[in-house]
N, CA and C atoms as an extended XYZ file, in Angstrom:
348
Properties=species:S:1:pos:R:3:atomname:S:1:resname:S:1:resid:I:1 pbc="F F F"
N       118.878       97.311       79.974 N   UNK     1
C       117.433       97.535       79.974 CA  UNK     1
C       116.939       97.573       81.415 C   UNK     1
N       116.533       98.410       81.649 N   UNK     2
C       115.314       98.885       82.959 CA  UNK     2
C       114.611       97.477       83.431 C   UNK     2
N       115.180       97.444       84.724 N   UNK     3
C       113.875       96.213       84.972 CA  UNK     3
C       113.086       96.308       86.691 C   UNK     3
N       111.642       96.065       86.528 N   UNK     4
C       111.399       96.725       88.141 CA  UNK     4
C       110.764       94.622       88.082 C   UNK     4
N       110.893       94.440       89.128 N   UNK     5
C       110.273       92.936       89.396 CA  UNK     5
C       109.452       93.255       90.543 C   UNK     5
N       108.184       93.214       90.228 N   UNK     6
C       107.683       92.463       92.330 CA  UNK     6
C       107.439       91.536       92.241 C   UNK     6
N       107.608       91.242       93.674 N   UNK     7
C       107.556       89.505       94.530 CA  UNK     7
C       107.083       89.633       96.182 C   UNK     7
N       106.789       88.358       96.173 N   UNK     8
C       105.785       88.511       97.498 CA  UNK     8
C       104.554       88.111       97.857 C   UNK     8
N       103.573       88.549       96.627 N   UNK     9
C       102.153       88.204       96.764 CA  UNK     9
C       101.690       86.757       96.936 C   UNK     9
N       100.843       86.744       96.973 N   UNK    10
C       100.188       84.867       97.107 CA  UNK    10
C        98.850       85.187       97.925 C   UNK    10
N        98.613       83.970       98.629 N   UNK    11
C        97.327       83.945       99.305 CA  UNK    11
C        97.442       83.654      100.828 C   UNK    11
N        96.640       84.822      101.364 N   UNK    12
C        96.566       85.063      102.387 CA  UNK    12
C        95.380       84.954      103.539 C   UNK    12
N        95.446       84.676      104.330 N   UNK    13
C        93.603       85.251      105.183 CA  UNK    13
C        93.515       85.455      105.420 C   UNK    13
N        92.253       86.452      105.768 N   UNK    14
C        91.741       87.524      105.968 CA  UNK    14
C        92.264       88.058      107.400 C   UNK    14
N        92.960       88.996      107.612 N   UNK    15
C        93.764       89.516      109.105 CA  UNK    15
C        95.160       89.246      108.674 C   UNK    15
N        95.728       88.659      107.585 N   UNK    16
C        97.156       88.052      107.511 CA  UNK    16
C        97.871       89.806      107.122 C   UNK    16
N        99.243       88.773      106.616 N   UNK    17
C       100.138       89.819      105.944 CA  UNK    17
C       100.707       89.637      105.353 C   UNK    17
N       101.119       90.237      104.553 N   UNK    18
C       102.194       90.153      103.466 CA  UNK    18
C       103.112       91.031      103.030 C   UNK    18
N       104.664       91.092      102.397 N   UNK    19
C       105.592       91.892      102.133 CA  UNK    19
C       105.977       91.589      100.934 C   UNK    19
N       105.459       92.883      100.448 N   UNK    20
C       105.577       93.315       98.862 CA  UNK    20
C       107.012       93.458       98.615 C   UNK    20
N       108.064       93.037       97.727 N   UNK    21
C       109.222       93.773       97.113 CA  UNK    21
C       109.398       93.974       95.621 C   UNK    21
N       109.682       95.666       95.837 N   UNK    22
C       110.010       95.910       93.947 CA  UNK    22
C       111.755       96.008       94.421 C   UNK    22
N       112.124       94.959       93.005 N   UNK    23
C       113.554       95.350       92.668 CA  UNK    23
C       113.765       95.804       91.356 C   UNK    23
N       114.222       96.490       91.435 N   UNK    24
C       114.892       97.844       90.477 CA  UNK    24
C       116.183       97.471       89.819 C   UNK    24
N       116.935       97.073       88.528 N   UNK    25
C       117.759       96.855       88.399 CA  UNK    25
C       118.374       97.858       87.023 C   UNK    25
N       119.302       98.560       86.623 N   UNK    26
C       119.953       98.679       85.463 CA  UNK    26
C       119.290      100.312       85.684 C   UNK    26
N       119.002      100.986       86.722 N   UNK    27
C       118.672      101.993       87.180 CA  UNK    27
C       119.172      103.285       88.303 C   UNK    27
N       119.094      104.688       88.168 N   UNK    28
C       120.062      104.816       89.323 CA  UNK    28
C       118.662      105.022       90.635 C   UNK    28
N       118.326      103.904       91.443 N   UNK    29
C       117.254      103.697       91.583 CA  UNK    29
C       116.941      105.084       93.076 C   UNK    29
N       118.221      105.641       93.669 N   UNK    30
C       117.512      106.423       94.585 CA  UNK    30
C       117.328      107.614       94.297 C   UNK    30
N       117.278      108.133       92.771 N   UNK    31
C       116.613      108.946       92.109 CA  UNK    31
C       115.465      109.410       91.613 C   UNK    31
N       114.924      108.034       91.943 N   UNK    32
C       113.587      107.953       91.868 CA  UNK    32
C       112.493      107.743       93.141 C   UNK    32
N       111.149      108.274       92.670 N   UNK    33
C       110.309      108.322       93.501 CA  UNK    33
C       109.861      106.547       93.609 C   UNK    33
N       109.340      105.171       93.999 N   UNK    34
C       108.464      104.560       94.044 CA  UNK    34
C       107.195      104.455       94.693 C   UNK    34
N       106.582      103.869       93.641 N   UNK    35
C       104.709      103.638       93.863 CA  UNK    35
C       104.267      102.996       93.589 C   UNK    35
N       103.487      102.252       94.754 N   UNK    36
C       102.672      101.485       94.440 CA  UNK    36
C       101.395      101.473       94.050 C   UNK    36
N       100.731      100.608       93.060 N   UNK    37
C        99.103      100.488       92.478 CA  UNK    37
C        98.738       99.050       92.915 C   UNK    37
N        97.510       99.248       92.527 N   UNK    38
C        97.005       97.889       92.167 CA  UNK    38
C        95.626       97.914       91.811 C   UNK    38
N        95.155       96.740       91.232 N   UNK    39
C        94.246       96.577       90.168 CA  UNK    39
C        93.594       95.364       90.288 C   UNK    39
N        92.439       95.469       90.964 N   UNK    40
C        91.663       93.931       90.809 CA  UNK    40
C        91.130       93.872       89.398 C   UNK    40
N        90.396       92.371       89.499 N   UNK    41
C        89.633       91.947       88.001 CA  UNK    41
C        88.436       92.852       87.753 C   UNK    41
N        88.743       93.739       86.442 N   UNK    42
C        87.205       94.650       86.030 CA  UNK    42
C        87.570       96.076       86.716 C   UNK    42
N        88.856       96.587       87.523 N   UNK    43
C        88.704       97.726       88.346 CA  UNK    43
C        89.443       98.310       87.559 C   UNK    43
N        89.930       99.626       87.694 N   UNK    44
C        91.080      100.240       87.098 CA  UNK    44
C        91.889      100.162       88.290 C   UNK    44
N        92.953      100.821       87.951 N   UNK    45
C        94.827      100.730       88.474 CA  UNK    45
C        94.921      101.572       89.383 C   UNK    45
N        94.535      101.845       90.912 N   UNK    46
C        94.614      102.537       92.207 CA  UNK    46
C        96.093      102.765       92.641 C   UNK    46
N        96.440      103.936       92.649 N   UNK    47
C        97.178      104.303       93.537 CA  UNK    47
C        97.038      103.987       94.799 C   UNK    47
N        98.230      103.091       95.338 N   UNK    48
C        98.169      102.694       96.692 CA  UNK    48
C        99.043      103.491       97.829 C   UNK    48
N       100.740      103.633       97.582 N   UNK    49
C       100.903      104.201       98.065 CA  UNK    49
C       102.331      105.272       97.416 C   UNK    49
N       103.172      105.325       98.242 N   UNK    50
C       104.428      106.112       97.130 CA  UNK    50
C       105.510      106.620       98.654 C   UNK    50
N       106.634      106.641       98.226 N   UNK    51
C       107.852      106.800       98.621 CA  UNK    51
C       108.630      107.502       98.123 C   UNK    51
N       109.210      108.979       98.171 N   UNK    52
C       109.607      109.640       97.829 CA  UNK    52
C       111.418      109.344       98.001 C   UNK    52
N       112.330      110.461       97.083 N   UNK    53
C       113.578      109.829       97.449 CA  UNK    53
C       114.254      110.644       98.673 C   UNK    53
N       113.530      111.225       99.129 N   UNK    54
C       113.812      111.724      100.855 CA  UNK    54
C       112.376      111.094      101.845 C   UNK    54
N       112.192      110.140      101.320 N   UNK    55
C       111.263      108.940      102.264 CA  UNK    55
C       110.598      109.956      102.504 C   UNK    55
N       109.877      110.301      101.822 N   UNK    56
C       108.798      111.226      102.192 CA  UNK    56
C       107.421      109.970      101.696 C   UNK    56
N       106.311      109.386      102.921 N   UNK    57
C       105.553      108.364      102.311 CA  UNK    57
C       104.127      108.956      102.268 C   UNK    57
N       102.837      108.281      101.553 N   UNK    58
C       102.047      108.986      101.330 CA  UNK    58
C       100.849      107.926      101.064 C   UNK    58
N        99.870      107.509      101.613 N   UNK    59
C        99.108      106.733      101.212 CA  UNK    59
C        97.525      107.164      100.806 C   UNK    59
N        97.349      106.332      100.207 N   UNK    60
C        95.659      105.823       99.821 CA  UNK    60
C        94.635      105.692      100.973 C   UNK    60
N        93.959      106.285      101.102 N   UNK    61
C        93.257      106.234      102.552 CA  UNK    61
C        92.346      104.778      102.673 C   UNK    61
N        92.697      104.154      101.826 N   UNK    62
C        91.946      102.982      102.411 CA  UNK    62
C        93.017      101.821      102.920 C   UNK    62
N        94.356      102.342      102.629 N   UNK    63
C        95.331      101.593      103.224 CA  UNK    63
C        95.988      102.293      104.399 C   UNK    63
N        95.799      102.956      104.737 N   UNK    64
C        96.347      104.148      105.650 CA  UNK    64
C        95.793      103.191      107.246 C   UNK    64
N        97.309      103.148      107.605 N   UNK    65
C        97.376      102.239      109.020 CA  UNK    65
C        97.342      101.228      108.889 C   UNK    65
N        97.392      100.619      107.794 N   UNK    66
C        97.495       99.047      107.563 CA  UNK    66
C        98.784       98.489      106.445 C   UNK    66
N        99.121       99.687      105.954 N   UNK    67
C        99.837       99.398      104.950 CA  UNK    67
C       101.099      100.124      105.294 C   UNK    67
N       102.388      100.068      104.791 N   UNK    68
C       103.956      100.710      104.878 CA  UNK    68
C       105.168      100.551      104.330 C   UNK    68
N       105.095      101.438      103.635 N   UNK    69
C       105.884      101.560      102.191 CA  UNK    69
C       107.592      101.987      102.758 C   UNK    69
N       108.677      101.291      102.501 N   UNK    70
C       109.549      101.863      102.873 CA  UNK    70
C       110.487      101.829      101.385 C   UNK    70
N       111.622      102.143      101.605 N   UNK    71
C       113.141      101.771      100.506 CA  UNK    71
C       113.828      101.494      101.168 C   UNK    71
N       115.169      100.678      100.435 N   UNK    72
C       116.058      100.441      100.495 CA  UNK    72
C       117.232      100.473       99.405 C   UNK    72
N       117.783      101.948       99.544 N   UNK    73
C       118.938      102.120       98.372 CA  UNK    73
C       119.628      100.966       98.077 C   UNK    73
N       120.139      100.804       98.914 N   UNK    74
C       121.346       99.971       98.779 CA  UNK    74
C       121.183       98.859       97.931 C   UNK    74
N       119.659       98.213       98.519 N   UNK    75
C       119.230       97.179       98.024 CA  UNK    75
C       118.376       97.208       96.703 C   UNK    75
N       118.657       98.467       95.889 N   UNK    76
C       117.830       98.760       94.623 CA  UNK    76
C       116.541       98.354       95.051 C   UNK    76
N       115.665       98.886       96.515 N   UNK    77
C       114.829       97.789       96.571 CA  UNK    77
C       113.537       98.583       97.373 C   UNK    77
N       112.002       98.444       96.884 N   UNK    78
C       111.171       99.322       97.580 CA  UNK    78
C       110.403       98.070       98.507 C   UNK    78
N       109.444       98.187       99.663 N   UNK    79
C       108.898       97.148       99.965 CA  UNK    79
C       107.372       97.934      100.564 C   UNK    79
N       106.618       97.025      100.195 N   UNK    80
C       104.828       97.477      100.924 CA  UNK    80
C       104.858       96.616      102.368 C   UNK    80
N       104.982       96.618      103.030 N   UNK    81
C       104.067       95.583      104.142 CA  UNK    81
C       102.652       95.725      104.712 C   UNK    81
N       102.248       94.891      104.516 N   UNK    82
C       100.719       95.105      104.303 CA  UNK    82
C       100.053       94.113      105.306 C   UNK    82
N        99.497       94.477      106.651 N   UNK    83
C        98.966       94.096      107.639 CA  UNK    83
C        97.171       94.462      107.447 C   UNK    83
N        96.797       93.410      108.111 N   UNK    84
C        95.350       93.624      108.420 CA  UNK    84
C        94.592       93.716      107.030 C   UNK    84
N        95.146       92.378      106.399 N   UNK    85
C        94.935       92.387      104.775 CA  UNK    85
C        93.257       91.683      104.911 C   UNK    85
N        92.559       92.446      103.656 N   UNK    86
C        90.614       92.148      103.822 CA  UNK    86
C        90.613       91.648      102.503 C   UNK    86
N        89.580       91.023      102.091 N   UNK    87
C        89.239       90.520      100.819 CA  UNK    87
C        89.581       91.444       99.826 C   UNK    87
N        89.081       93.025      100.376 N   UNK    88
C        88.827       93.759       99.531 CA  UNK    88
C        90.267       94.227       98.817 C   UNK    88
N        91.580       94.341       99.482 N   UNK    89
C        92.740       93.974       99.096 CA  UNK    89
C        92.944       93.421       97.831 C   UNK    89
N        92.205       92.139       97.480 N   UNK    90
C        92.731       91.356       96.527 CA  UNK    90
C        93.020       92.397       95.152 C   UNK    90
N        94.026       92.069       94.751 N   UNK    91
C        94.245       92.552       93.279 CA  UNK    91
C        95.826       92.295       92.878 C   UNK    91
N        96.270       92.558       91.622 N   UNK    92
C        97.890       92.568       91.532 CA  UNK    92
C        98.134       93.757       91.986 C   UNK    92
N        99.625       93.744       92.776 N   UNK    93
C       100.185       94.899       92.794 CA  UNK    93
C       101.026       95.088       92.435 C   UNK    93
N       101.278       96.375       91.572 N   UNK    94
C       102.060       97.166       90.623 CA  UNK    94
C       103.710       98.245       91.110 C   UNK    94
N       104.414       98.154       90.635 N   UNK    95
C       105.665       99.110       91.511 CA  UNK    95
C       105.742       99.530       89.931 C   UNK    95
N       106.153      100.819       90.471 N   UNK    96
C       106.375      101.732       89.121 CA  UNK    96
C       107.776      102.665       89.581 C   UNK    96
N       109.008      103.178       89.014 N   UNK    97
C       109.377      103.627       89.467 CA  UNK    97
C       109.412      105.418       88.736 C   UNK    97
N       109.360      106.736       89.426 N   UNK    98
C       109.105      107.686       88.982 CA  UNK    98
C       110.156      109.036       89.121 C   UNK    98
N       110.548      109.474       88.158 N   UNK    99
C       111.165      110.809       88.022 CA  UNK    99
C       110.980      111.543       87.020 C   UNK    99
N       110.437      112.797       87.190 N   UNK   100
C       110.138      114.159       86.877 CA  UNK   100
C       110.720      113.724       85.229 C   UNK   100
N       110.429      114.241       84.087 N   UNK   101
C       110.823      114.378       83.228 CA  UNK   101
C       112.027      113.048       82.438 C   UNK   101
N       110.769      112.184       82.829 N   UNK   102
C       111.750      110.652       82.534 CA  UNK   102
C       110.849      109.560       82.526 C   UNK   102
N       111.205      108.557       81.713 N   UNK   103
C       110.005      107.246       81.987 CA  UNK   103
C       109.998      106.916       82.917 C   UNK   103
N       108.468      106.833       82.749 N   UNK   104
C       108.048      105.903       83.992 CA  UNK   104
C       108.296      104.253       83.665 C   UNK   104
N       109.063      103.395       85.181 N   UNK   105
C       109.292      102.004       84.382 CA  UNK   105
C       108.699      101.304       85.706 C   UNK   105
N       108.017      100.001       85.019 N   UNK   106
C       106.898       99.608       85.814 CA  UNK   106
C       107.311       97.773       85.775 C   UNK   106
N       106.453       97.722       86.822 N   UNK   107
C       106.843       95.973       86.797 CA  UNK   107
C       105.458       95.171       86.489 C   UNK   107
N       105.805       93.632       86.471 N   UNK   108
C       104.595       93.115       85.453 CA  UNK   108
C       103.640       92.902       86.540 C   UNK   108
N       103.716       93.185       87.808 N   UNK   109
C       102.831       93.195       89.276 CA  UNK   109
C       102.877       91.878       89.706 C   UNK   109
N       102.115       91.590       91.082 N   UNK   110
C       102.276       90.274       91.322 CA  UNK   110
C       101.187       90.197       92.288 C   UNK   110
N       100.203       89.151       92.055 N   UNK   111
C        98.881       88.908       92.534 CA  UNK   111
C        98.809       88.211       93.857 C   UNK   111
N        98.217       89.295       94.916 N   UNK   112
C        97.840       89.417       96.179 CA  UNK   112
C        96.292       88.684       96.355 C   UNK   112
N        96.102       87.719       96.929 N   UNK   113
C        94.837       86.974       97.292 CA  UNK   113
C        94.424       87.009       98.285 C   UNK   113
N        93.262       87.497       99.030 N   UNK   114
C        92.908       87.535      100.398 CA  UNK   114
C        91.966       86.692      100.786 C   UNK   114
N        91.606       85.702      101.268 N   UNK   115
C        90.458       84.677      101.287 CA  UNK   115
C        90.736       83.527      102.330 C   UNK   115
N        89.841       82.973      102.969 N   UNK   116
C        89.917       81.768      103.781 CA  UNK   116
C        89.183       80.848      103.206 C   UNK   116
């Protein structure tokens, strides 16, 4: 069975940082595209950013220069690093992993807090 996990999130303040990781397991994972969302309380599910499987990266313009999505094949493994984190940040974030004509398989997210 397909499994994507993220880990990482917690609470942070305001200017901090944090490093997102999705792991990918029971998958052939550099076949796939990953992306990140996220979703505060009451919002819908934002596309944040995405990683293509020729690292092609692509962001959300409200994370753009603060945020950086990389992979790691080897390591079945995608990561966000996320600098110059604002309140407005707060929400869970979501890793989904994506290919053309195939499920999409998603993880249960993991809640990012920004606050002093």
């Amino acid at each position: 069975q397909v499994q994507i996990v993220e880990s990482g999130g917690g609470l942070v303040q305001p200017g901090g940082s944090l490093r997102l990781s999705c792991a990918a397991s029971k998958i052939a994972f550099s076949i796939y595209d990953i992306v990140w969302y996220r979703q505060a309380p009451g919002q819908q599910r934002d596309f944040v950013a995405r990683i293509t499987t020729a690292y092609k990266t692509d962001y959300a313009e409200f994370v753009k220069g603060r945020f950086t999505i990389s992979r790691a094949n080897a390591e079945n493994t995608a990561y966000l690093q996320m600098n110059a984190l604002n309140p407005a940040d707060t929400a869970v974030y979501y890793c989904k992993s994506y290919l053309r004509n195939a499920p999409d398989y998603w993880g249960q997210g993991t809640q990012v807090t920004v606050s002093s």
